[in-house]
C-alpha positions in Angstrom: 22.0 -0.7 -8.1 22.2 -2.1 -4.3 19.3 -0.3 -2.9 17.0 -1.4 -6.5 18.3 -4.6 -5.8 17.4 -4.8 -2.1 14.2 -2.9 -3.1 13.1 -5.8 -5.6 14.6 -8.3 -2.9 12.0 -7.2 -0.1 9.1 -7.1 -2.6 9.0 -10.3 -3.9 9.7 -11.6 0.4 6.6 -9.6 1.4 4.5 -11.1 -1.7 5.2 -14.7 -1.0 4.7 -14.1 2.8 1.2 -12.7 1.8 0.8 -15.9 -0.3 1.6 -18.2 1.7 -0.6 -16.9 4.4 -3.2 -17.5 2.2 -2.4 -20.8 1.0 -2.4 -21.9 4.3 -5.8 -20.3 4.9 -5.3 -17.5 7.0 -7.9 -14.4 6.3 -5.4 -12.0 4.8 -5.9 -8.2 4.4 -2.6 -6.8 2.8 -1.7 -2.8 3.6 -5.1 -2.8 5.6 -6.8 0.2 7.4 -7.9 -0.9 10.6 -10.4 1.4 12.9 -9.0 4.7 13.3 -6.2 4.6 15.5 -4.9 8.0 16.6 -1.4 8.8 16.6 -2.2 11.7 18.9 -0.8 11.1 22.2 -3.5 13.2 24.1 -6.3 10.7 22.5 -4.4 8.3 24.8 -4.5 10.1 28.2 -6.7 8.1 31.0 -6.3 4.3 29.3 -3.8 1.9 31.8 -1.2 2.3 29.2 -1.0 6.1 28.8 2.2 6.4 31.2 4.3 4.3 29.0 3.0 5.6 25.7 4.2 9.2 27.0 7.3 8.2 28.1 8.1 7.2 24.6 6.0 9.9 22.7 8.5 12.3 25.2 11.8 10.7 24.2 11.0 10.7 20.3 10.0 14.7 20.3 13.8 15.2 21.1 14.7 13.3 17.3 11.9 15.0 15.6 13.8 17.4 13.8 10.9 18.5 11.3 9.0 20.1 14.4 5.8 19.0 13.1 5.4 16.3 15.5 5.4 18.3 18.6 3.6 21.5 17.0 0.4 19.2 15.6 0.8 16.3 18.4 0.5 14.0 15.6 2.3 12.4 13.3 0.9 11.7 9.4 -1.4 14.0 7.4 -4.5 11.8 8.9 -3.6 11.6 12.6 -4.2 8.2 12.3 -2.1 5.0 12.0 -0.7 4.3 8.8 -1.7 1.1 6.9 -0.5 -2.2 8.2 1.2 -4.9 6.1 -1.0 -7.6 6.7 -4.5 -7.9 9.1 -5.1 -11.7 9.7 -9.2 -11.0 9.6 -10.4 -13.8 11.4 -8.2 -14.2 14.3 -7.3 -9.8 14.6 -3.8 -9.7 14.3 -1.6 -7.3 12.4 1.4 -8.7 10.9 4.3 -6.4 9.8 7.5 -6.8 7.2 10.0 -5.1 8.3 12.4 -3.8 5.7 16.0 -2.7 6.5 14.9 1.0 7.4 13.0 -0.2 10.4 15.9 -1.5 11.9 18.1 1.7 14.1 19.1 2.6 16.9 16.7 5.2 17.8 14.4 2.2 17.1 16.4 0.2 19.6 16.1 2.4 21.9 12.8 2.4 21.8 12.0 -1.1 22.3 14.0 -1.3 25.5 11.2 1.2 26.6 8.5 -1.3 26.3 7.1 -3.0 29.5 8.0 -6.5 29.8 4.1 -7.3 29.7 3.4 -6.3 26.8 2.2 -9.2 24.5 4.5 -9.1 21.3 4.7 -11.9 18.9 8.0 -11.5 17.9 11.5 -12.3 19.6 11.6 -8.8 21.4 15.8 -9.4 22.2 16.3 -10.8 18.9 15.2 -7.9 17.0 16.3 -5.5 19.4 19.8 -6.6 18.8 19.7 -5.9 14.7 18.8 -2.2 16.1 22.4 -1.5 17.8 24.8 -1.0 15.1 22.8 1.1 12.7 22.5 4.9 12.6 19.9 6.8 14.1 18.4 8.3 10.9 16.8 11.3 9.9 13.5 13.3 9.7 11.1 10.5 8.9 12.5 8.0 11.5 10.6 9.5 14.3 7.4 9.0 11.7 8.3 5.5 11.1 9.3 4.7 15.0 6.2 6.2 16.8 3.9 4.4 14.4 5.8 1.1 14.6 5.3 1.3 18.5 1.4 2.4 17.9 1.2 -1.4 15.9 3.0 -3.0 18.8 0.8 -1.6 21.8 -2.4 -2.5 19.5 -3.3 -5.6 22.0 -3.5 -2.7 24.6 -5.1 -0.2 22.1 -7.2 -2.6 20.3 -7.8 -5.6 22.6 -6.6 -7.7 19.6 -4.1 -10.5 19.3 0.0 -9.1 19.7 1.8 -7.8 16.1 4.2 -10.1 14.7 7.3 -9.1 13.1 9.3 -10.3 10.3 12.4 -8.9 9.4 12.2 -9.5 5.2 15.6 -8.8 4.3 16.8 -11.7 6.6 15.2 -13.9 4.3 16.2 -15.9 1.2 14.3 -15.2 -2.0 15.0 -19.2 -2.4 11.4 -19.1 -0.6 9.8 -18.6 -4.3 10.5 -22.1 -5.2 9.1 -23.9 -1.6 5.7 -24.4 -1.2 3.4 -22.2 1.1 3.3 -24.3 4.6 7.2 -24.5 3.9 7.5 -20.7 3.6 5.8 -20.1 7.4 8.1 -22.4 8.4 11.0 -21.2 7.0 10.4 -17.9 9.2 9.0 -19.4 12.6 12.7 -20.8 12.1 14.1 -17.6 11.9 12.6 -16.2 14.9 10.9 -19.3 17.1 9.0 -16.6 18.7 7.4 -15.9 15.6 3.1 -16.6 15.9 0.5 -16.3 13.7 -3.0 -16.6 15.9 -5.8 -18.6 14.6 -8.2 -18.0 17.4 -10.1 -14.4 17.5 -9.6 -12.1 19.9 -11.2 -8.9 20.0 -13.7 -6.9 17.4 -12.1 -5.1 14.9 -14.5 -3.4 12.2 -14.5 -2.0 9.2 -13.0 1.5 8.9 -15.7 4.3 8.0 -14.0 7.3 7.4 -16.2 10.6 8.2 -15.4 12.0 4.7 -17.2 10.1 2.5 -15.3 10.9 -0.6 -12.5 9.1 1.2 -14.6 5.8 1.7 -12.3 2.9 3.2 -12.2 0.5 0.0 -9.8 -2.1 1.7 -12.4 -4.8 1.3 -13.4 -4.4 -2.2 -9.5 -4.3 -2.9 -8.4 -7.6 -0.9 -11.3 -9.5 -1.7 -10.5 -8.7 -5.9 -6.5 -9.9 -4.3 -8.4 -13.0 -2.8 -10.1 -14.0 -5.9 -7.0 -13.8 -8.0 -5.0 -15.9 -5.5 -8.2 -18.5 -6.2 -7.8 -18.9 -9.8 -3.7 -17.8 -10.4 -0.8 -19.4 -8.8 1.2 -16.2 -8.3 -0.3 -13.0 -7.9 1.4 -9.9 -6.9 0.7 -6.9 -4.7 2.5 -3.3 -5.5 4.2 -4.8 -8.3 7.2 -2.2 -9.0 6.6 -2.4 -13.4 10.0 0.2 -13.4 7.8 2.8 -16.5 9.5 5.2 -16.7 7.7 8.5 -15.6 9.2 11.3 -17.7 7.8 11.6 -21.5 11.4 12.1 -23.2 11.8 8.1 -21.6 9.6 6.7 -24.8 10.7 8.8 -27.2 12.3 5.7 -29.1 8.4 3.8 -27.8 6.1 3.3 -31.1 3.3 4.7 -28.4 5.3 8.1 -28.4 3.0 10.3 -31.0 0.3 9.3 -28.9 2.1 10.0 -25.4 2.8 13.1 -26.9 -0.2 14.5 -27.6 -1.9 13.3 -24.3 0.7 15.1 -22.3 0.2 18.3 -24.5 -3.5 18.2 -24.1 -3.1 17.7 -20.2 -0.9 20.5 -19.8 -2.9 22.8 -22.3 -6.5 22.2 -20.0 -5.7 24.1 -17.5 -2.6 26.2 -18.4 -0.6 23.7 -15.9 2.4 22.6 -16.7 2.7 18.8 -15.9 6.0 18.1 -13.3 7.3 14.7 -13.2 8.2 13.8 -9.1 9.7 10.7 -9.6 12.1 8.8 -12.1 9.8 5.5 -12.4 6.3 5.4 -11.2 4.7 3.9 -8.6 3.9 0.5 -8.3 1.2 -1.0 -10.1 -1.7 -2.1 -7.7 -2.1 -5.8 -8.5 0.4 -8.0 -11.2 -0.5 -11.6 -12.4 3.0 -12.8 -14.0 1.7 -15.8 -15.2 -0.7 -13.7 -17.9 1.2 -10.6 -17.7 -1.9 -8.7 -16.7 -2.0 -5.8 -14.3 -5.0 -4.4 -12.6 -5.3 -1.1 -11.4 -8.0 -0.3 -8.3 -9.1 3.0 -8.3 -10.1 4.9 -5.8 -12.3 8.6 -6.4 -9.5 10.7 -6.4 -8.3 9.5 -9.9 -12.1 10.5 -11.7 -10.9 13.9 -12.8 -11.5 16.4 -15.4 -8.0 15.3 -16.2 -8.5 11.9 -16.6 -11.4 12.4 -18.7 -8.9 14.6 -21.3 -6.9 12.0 -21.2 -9.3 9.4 -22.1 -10.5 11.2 -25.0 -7.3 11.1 -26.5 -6.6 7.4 -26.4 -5.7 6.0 -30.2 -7.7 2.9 -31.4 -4.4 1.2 -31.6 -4.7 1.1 -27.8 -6.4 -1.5 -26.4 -7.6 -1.4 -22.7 -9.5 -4.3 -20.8 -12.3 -1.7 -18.6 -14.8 0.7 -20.1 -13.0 4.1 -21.4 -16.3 6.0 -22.4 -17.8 4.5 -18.6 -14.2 6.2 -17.0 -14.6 9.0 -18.9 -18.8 9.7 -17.4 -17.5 9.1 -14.2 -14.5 11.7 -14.4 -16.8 14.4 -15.7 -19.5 13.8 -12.9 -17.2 12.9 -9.9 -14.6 15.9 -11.1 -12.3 15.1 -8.2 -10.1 18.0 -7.4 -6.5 17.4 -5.6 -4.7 20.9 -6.5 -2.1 19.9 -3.2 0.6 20.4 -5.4 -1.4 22.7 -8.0 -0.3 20.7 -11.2 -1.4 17.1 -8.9 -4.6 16.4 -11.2 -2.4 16.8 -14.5 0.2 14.6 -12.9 -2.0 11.6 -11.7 -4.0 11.4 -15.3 -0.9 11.3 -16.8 0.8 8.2 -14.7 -2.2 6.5 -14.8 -2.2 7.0 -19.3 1.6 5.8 -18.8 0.1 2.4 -17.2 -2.5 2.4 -19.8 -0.1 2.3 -22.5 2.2 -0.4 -21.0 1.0 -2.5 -23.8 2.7 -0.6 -26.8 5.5 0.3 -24.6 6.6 -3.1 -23.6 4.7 -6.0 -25.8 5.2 -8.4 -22.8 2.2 -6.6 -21.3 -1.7 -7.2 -22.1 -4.4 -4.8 -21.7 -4.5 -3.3 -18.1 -7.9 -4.4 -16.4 -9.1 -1.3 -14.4 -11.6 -1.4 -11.2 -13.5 2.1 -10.0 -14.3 1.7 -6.2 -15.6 5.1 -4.4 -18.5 6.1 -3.3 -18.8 10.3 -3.2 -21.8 12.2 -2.7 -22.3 12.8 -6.5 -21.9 9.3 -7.6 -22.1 5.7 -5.7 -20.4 2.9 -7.1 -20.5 0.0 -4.5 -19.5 -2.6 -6.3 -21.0 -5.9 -4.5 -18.5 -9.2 -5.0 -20.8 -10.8 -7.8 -20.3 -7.1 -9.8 -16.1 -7.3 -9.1 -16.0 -10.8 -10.2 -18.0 -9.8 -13.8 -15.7 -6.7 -14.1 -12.8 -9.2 -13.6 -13.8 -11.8 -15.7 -15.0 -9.4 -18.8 -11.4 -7.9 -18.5 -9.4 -10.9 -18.7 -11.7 -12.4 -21.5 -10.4 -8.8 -23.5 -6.7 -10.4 -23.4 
């Protein structure tokens, strides 16, 4: 109950941070993708920095108990860094929320590692000293650390403004009842050192990945986020709905019959039994609790054969705020393939039916509103802002 607790704690911090950095009019990209930075220390070797980047790469490879660090000389499936919390757009500067797990003493370590001229926007001491009395961990700290240290040097890397940090569990969740301006305050008092830059430094742009089923959608995402902040008070990013993932979960549900047959007809496609890998899914993309509404953005990886099955089997009683018969064209031309674990097709149609259903399961809920981004080879669908905004607006007109 402590860590769910803690969990929902953190959430709702990094939300209103996000909002109030909006509010306030600061050019917000939350969990954002900036240009590909490389987590291989040899893509480093000849910058001015290289010497002090080693000398850390060297002292995590002793933690990295998983080996797979030092055998690729990378650390993530990508080889590049992981998302950042927040990229403040117009002034280039990644801010990052630090929940409880960032702070160790490995990660201590670390930072008293760093050269004194590196440009931080954070209290440097401060945060160091919530490092010293907590456990080196295991496995995915050296994951966590190295990439941590990649966002810090990123005024070096990058040429762009220094990372702020902001430790969320150090704050109160009273913040949800002050208004924006007094939410920024509230943590430039908690660490003075604290900065959030208005003036640009630097050229960041947009991410294009080589693989152009994977197209960087970060935009499209953020700017549907931006124009729900417009028009709702609250609106909330990785909103964690707790549906459970298991089918035996809504066996009391009235949507049960209908959950049943869907996860028969999944498994029966392609012989492939369906394994549930968590308890509760994931958290929903974008929640408006005002309206109860969630919206899903998808990305080409859920248009699969699956998904169409799925589809098909949908009941009447169920209704949906996108275009099934328009999800269902796109599944059966795209036919996205992910068979990394072998059942991971069955298994992603089926979560994504769960959040469909959310309606019947729990009344509270209107119609989900789904948005396809991707653009593939097969099938473009670049959705321009006027075409998001339409999508939006027929969806939340279905409620």
């Amino acid at each position: 109950m402590a860590n769910k607790e803690t969990t929902n704690h953190d959430w709702l911090i990094k939300n209103n941070i996000w909002i109030a950095l909006y509010r306030q009019g600061y050019d917000i990209r939350v969990e954002y993708k900036i240009p590909e930075i490389s987590t291989r220390i040899v893509d480093y070797e000849g910058k001015p920095y290289f010497k002090h980047l080693k000398r850390i790469y060297d002292f995590l490879l002793q933690y990295d108990n998983s080996k797979n660090f030092f055998k690729t000389g990378r650390i993530g499936n990508s080889g590049h860094l992981e998302d950042c919390d927040i990229f403040l757009g117009r002034s280039n500067q990644v801010v990052e929320l630090d929940e409880k797990q960032h702070f160790n003493s490995l990660r201590g370590e670390v930072l008293d590692m760093y050269p004194s001229d590196l440009p931080l926007a954070f209290n440097h001491k401060e945060y160091r000293g919530k490092c010293e009395k907590k456990a080196i961990g295991k496995r995915n700290n050296v994951v966590s650390i190295w990439n941590d240290v990649l966002r810090d040097f990123l005024p070096w890397i990058a040429g762009i403004n220094p990372t702020a940090r902001i430790d969320v569990t150090a704050i109160s969740t009273s913040v949800t009842d002050i208004p924006a301006r007094s939410v920024l305050d509230y943590i430039k008092a908690s660490d003075k050192e604290i900065e959030f830059y208005e003036e640009k430094k630097g050229e960041i742009s947009i991410l294009k990945y080589k693989d152009s089923l994977s197209r960087n959608v970060d935009e499209e995402k953020n700017f549907i986020y931006r124009y729900l902040l417009d028009h709702y008070e609250k609106v909330f990013w990785g909103y964690p709905s707790g549906l459970v993932a298991d089918l035996s979960g809504h066996a009391e549900k009235e949507a049960y019959p209908y959950l049943k047959k869907i996860y028969a007809a999944l498994g029966n496609h392609r012989g492939r039994k369906i394994k549930i890998g968590r308890k509760k899914l994931a958290n929903c993309d974008i929640y408006i609790p005002g309206e109860q509404i969630i919206v899903e953005l998808d990305e080409v990886r859920h248009f699969t054969e699956l998904r169409a099955v799925a589809l098909k089997n949908y009941p009447k009683e169920l209704t949906i705020a996108f275009d099934k018969e328009e999800y269902a064209d796109y599944c059966n031309r795209i036919k996205m393939k992910d068979d990394d674990p072998p059942y991971r097709d069955e298994q992603r149609a089926w979560y994504d039916t769960l959040r469909d259903f959310l309606p019947l399961i729990d009344s509270k809920y209107k119609p989900i509103i789904r948005m396809p981004l991707f653009e593939t080879k097969k099938t473009s669908l670049l959705l321009d802002k006027e075409a998001i905004i339409q999508r939006l607006e027929n969806g939340l007109r279905i409620q």
